[in-house]
C-alpha positions in Angstrom: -58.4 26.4 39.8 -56.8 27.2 36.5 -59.7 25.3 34.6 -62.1 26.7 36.3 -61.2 30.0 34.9 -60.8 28.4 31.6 -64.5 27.0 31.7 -65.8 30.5 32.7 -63.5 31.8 29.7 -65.2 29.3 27.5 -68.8 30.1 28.7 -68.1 33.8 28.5 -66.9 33.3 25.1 -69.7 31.2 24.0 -72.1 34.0 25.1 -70.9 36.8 23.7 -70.5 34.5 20.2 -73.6 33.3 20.1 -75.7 34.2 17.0 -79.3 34.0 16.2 -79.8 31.4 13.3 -81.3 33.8 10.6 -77.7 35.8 11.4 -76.1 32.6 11.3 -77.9 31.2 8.3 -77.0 34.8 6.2 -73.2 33.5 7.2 -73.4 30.4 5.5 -74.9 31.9 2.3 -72.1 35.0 1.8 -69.2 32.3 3.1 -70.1 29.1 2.6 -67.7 26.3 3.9 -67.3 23.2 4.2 -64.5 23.5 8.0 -66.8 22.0 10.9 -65.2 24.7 12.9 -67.3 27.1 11.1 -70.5 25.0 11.7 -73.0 26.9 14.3 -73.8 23.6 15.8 -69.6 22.8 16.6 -69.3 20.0 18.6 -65.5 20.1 20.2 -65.9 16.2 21.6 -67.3 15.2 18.0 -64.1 16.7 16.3 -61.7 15.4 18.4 -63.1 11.8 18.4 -63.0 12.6 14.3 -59.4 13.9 14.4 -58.4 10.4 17.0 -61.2 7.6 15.9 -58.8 4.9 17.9 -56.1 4.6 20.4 -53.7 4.4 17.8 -54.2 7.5 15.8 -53.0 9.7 19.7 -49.6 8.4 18.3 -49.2 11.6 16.0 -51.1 14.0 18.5 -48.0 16.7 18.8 -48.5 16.8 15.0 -52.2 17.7 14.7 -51.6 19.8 17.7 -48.7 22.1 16.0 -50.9 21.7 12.9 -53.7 23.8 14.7 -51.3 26.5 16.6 -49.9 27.0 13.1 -53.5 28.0 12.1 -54.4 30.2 15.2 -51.3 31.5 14.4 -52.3 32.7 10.6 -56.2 33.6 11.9 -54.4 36.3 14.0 -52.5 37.7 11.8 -55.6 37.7 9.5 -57.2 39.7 11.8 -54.6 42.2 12.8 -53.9 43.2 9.3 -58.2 43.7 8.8 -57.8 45.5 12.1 -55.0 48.2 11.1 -56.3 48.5 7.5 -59.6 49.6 8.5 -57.8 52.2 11.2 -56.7 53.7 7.8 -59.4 53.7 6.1 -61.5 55.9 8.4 -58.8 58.2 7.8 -58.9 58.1 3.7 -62.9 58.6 4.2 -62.6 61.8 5.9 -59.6 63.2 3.6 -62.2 61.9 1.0 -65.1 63.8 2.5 -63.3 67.1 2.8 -62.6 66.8 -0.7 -65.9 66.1 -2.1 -67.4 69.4 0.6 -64.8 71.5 -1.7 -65.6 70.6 -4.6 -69.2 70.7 -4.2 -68.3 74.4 -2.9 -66.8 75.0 -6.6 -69.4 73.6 -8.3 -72.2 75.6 -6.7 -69.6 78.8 -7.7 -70.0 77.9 -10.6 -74.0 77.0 -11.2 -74.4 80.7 -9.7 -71.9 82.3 -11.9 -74.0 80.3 -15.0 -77.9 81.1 -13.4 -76.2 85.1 -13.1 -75.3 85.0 -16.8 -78.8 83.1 -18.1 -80.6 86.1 -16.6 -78.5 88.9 -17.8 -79.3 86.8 -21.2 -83.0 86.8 -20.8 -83.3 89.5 -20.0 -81.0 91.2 -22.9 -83.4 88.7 -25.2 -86.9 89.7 -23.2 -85.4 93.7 -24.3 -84.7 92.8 -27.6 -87.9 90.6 -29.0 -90.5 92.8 -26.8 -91.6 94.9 -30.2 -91.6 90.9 -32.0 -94.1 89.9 -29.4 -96.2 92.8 -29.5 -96.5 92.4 -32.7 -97.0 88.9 -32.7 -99.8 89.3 -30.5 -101.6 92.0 -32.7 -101.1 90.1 -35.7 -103.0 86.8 -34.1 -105.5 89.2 -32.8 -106.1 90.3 -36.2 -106.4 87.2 -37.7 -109.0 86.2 -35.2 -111.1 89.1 -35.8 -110.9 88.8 -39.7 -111.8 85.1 -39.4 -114.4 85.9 -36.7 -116.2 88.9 -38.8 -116.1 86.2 -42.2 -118.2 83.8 -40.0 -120.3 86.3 -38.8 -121.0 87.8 -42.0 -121.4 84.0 -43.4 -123.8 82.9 -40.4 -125.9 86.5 -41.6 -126.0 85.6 -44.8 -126.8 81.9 -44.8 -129.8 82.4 -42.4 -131.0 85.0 -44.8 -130.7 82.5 -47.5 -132.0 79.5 -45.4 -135.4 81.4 -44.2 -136.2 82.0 -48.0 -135.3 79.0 -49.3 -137.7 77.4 -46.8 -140.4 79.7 -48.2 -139.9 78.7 -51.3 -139.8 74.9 -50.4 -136.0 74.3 -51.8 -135.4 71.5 -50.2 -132.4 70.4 -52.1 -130.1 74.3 -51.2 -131.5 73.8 -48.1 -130.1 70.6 -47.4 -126.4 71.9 -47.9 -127.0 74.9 -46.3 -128.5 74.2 -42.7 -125.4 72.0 -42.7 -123.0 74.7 -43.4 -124.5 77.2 -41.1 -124.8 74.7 -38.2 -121.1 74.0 -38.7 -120.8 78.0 -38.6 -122.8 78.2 -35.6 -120.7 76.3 -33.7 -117.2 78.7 -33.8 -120.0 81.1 -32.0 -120.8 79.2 -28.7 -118.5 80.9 -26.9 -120.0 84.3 -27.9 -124.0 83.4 -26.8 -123.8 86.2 -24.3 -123.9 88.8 -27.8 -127.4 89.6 -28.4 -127.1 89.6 -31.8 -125.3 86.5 -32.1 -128.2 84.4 -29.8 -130.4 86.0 -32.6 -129.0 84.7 -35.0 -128.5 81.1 -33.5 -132.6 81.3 -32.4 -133.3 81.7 -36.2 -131.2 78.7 -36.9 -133.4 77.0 -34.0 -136.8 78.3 -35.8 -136.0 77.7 -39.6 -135.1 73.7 -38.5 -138.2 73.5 -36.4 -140.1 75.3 -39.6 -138.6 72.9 -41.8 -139.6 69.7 -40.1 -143.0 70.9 -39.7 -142.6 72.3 -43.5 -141.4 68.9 -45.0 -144.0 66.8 -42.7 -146.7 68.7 -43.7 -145.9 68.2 -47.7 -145.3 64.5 -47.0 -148.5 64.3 -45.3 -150.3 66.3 -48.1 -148.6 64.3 -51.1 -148.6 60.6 -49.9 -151.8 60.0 -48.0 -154.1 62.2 -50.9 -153.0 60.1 -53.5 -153.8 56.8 -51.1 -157.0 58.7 -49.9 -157.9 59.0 -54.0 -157.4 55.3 -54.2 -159.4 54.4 -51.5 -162.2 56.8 -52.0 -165.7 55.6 -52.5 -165.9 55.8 -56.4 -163.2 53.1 -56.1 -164.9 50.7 -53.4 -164.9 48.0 -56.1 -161.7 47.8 -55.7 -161.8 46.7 -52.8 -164.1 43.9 -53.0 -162.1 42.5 -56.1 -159.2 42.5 -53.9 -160.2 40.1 -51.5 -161.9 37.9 -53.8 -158.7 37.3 -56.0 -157.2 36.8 -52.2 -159.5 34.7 -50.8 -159.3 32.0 -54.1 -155.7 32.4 -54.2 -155.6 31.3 -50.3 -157.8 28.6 -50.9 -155.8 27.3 -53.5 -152.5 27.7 -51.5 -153.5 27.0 -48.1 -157.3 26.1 -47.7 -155.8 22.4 -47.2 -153.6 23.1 -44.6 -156.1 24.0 -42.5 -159.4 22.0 -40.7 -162.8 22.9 -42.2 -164.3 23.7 -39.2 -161.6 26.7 -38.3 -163.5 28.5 -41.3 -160.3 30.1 -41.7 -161.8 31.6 -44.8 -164.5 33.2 -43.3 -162.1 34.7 -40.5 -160.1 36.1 -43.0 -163.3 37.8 -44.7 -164.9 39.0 -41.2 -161.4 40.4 -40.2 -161.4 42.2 -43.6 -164.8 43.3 -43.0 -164.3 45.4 -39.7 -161.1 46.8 -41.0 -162.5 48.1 -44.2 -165.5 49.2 -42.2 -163.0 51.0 -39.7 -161.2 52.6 -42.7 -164.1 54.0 -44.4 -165.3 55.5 -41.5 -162.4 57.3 -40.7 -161.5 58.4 -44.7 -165.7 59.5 -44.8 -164.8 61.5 -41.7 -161.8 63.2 -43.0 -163.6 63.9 -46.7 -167.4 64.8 -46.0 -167.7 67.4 -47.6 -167.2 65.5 -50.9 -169.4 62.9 -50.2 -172.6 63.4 -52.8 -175.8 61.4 -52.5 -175.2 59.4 -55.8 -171.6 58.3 -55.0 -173.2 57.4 -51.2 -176.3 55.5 -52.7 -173.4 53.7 -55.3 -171.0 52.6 -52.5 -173.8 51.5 -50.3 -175.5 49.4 -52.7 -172.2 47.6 -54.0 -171.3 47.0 -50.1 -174.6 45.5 -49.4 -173.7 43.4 -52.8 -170.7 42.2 -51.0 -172.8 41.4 -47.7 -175.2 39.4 -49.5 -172.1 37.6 -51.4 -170.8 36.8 -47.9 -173.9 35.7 -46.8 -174.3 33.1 -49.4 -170.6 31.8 -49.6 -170.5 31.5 -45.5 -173.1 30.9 -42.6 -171.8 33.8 -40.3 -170.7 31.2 -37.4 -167.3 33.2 -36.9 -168.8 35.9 -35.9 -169.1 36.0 -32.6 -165.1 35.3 -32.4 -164.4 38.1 -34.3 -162.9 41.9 -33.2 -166.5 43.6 -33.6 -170.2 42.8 -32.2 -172.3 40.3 -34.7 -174.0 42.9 -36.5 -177.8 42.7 -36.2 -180.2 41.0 -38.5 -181.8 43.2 -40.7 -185.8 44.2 -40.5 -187.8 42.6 -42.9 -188.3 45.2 -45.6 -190.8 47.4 -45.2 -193.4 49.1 -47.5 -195.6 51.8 -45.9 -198.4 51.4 -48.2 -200.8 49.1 -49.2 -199.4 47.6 -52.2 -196.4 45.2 -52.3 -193.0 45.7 -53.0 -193.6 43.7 -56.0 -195.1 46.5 -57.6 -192.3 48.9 -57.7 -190.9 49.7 -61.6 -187.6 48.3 -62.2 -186.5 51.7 -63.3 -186.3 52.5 -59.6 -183.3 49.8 -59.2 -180.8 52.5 -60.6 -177.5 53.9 -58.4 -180.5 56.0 -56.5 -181.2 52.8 -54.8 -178.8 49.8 -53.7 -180.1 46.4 -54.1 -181.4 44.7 -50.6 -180.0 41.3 -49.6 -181.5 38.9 -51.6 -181.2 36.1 -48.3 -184.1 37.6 -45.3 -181.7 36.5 -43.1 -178.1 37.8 -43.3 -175.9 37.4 -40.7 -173.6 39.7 -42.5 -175.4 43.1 -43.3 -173.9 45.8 -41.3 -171.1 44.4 -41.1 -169.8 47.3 -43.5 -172.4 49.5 -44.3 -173.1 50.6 -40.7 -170.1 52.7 -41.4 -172.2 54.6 -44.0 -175.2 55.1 -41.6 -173.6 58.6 -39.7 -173.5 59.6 -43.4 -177.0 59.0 -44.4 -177.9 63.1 -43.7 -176.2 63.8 -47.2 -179.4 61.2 -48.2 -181.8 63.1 -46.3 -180.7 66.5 -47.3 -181.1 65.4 -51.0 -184.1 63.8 -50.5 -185.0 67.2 -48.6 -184.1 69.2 -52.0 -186.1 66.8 -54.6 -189.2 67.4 -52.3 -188.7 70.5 -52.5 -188.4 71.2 -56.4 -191.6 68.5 -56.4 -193.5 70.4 -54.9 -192.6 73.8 -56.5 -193.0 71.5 -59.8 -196.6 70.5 -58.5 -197.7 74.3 -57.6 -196.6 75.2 -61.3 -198.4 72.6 -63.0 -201.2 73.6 -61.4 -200.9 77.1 -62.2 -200.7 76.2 -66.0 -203.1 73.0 -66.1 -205.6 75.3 -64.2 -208.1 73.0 -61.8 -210.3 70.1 -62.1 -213.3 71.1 -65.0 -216.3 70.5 -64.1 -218.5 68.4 -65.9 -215.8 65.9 -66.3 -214.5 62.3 -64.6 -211.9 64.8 -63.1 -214.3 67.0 -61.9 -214.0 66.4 -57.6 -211.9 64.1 -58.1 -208.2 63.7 -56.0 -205.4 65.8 -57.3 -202.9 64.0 -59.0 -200.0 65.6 -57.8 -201.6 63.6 -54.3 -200.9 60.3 -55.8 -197.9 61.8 -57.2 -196.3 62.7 -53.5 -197.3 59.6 -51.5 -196.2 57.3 -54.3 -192.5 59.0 -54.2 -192.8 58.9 -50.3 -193.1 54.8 -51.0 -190.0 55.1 -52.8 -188.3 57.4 -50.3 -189.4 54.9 -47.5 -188.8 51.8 -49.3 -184.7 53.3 -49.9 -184.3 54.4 -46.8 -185.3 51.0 -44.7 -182.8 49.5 -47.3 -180.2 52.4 -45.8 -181.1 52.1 -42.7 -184.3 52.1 -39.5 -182.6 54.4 -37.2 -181.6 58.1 -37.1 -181.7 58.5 -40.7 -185.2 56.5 -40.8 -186.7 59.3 -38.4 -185.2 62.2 -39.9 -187.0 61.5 -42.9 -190.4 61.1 -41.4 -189.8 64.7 -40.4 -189.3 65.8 -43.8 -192.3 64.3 -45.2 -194.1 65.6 -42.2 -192.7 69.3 -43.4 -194.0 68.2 -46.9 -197.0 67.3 -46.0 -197.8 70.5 -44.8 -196.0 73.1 -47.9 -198.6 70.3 -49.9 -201.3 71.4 -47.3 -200.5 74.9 -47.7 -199.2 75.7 -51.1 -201.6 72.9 -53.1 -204.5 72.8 -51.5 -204.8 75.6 -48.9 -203.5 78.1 -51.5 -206.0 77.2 -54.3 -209.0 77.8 -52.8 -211.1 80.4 -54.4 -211.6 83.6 -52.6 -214.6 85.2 -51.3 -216.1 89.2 -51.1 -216.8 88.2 -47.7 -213.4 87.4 -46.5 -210.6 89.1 -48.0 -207.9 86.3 -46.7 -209.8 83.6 -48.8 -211.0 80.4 -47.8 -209.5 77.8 -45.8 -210.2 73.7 -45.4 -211.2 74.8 -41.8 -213.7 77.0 -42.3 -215.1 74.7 -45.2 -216.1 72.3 -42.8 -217.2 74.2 -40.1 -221.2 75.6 -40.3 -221.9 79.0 -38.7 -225.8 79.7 -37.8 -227.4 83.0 -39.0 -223.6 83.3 -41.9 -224.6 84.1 -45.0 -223.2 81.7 -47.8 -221.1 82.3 -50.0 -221.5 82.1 -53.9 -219.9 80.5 -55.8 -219.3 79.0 -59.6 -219.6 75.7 -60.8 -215.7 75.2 -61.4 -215.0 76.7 -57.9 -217.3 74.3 -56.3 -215.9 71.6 -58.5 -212.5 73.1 -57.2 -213.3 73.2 -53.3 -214.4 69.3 -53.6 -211.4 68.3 -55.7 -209.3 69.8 -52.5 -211.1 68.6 -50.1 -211.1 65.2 -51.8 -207.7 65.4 -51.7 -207.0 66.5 -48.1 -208.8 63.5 -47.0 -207.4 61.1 -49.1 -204.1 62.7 -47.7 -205.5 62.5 -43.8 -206.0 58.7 -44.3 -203.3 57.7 -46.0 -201.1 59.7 -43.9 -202.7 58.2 -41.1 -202.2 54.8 -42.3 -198.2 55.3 -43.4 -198.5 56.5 -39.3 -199.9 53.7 -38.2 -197.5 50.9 -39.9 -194.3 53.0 -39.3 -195.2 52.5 -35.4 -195.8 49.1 -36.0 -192.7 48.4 -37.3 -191.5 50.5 -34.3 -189.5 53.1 -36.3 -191.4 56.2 -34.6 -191.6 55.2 -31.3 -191.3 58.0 -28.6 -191.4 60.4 -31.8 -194.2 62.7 -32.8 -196.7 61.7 -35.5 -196.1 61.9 -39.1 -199.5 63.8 -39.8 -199.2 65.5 -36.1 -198.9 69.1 -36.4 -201.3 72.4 -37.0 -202.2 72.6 -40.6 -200.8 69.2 -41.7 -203.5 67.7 -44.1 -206.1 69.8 -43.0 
């Protein structure tokens, strides 16, 4: 019975002592030990069998016994002295407690007492500096104003000084300046709202945007003038020389590197070919009003030098490749007369007419000089003016030569002045097909056709001799027509000689007029254009 209650004891015991192993492992790390008592895993069998391994050893079993009594004995009174000493301290922690509650008590006496005095203090100091800070604030006040009203009056005064400077083109003050009144400018953000301050900041704004425009405008005017001078028509030599000396110097540096039948020279020439043409144009439009006829006939005939130079030295087969349109092959040249080209005086192979291509076929004219074809009107207009003083010169040698005398290989005979016109309309017509068959080519058909008739009027129509019979004088039209029943007129011998000189002359004028007609339709230059010699009172 008794070990039955024993086992139960033991069980009991076990239960309430048993310990989760991370409790049990915390154990062994705070009190490590080495007693297999204090093992979790304590086996009592185990450690008896250890303490009695044989038969023999149970001889000294009342020793190990009084051994172990002797330690329950000391593990008791272990415990009863931990026991009674923490009874004590519980009451040492509340004498301790009521201690510390006091003397917090003092100490918060005391921190009141001190916050009590600090105010009084601040107070007393608040009382004593409030005139100092008064006066500390009216003095920074005042220091901000002065500094305030010196920018101000600085900011004035530079934008004064920076608006005339920029009239007057200072560029050097004004450099220094907008930088100072910029910096200026910028203690004054703050006060934008001011009318008179954003004034003054918009003319800051204007004078910068004046001066870029200002300084762009002079660069403009001052770099590309002088390179417009340089490249100006007078000079077009220049530029021909330059890629001469360019093209041997490439052939002597690189024309190896290269296969023959790239024509890498030629590409080079072509590609300097539309760009000059391109550049022309654009400088011709820019400076028209300076182009004369002499400086247009000079740079004309030394590009159509350089064509023909191109056309002998390469056979045009990179055109096609290039940037721009294979320019078109030029019209034979042309002569509206009967006579041959070969007749013309040298002396008409001055700078009033460029050379033609000496080759029929060049595959490189135009390739420049089109550029100079919108440009041909300063041509026609001077052409236009020497017709004009021609024929006021052939209307005043006729006043003081008088007409034809009769009697006399002159007497009936064609005017000169006749011969004198059509012979500089070859020239005119011969330059201009040389110029150019197009616009130009027409608009001086229609000057000769205006020509033709102030020589109809002014030469022949004007000399005719007057009659009692009509106050308005005679006309080339009423010369040839017969009127039944009219009485005829009387007249001398010079004025008959007179009458059939003119009339001589308007037919000669009527045919050849009709012939220069007829060939420039040929040569399709007036088709879908009125007749040269169309027109009331041309010739007759």
């Amino acid at each position: 019975m008794m070990e039955d209650e024993e086992l139960e004891f033991v069980e009991d015991l076990e239960a309430i002592l048993h310990l989760t192993p991370e409790v049990q492992l915390a154990i062994e790390q705070v009190f490590p030990s080495q007693d297999p008592l204090d093992r979790a895993d304590f086996n009592a069998v185990e450690y008896i069998n250890t303490l009695f391994p044989t038969e023999q050893s149970l001889a000294n079993i009342d020793e190990v016994v009084n051994n172990i009594r002797l330690k329950i004995r000391r593990l008791d009174d272990n415990i009863r002295t931990v026991v009674r000493g923490q009874t004590n301290v519980g009451q040492d922690g509340r004498q301790a407690l009521e201690e510390a509650q006091k003397a917090i008590q003092q100490l918060f006496g005391k921190i009141k007492d001190i916050k009590d005095k600090a105010e009084k203090s601040e107070q007393m100091v608040k009382e004593i500096t409030r005139d100092i800070k008064q006066l500390d604030h009216a003095k920074r006040h005042l220091t901000t104003s002065i500094t305030t009203l010196n920018h101000l009056h600085m900011l004035a005064g530079g934008v004064d000084s920076l608006e005339a400077m920029t009239r007057k083109r200072q560029y050097g003050e004004v450099a220094n300046l907008l930088q100072g009144v910029v910096n200026v400018l910028e203690h004054f953000q703050k006060y934008m709202g001011i009318p008179q301050i954003r004034q003054l900041s918009e003319r800051v704004k204007a004078a910068q945007s004046e001066l870029g425009t200002q300084i762009l405008a002079d660069f403009e005017e001052a770099f590309p003038a002088q390179g417009s001078k340089v490249a100006w028509l007078d000079k077009i030599d220049r530029r021909y020389a330059w890629i001469k000396r360019q093209l041997v110097d490439y052939e002597e540096k690189y024309g190896r590197m290269f296969p023959e039948e790239w024509c890498m020279t030629e590409r080079i020439s072509v590609e300097f070919c539309h760009i000059t043409r391109t550049e022309l144009a654009k400088l011709m439009r820019t400076r028209a009003r300076e182009i004369e006829v002499k400086l247009l006939l000079f740079a004309i005939q030394r590009t159509t030098n350089f064509e023909g130079l191109l056309a002998k030295r390469f056979s045009g087969c990179t055109l096609n490749d290039g940037p721009g349109k294979k320019p078109e092959t030029p019209l034979e040249p042309t002569n509206p007369f009967l006579e041959d080209e070969d007749n013309v005086s040298e002396k008409d192979e001055d700078l009033d007419r460029p050379k033609k291509p000496k080759a029929p076929d060049n595959p490189f004219h135009g390739i420049v000089s089109k550029c100079f074809e919108p440009h041909l009107y300063v041509y026609i207009e001077s052409q236009d003016k020497n017709l004009g003083e021609l024929i006021d010169r052939f209307v005043a040698d006729f006043r003081a030569q008088g007409p034809p005398k009769s009697g006399t290989d002159e007497g009936g005979a064609v005017l000169p002045s006749c011969a004198d016109l059509f012979v500089y309309y070859k020239k005119c017509m011969v330059q201009c097909s040389q110029l150019s068959t197009g616009e130009p080519m027409i608009a001086l058909t229609t000057i000769f056709q205006k020509y033709l008739r102030e020589y109809a009027w002014k030469i022949l129509s004007g000399n005719l001799p007057k009659t009692s019979t009509n106050s308005g004088g005679l006309t080339i039209s009423s010369l040839l027509k017969e009127k039944e029943g009219s009485e005829v007129a009387k007249f001398t011998m010079e004025e008959l000689c007179l009458i059939c000189s003119i009339l001589s002359t308007a037919e000669y004028c009527l045919a050849t007029t009709q012939q220069l007609e007829e060939k420039l339709k040929d040569k399709g230059y007036l088709k879908q254009y009125p007749a040269l010699g169309s027109g009331p009172g041309c010739c007759m």
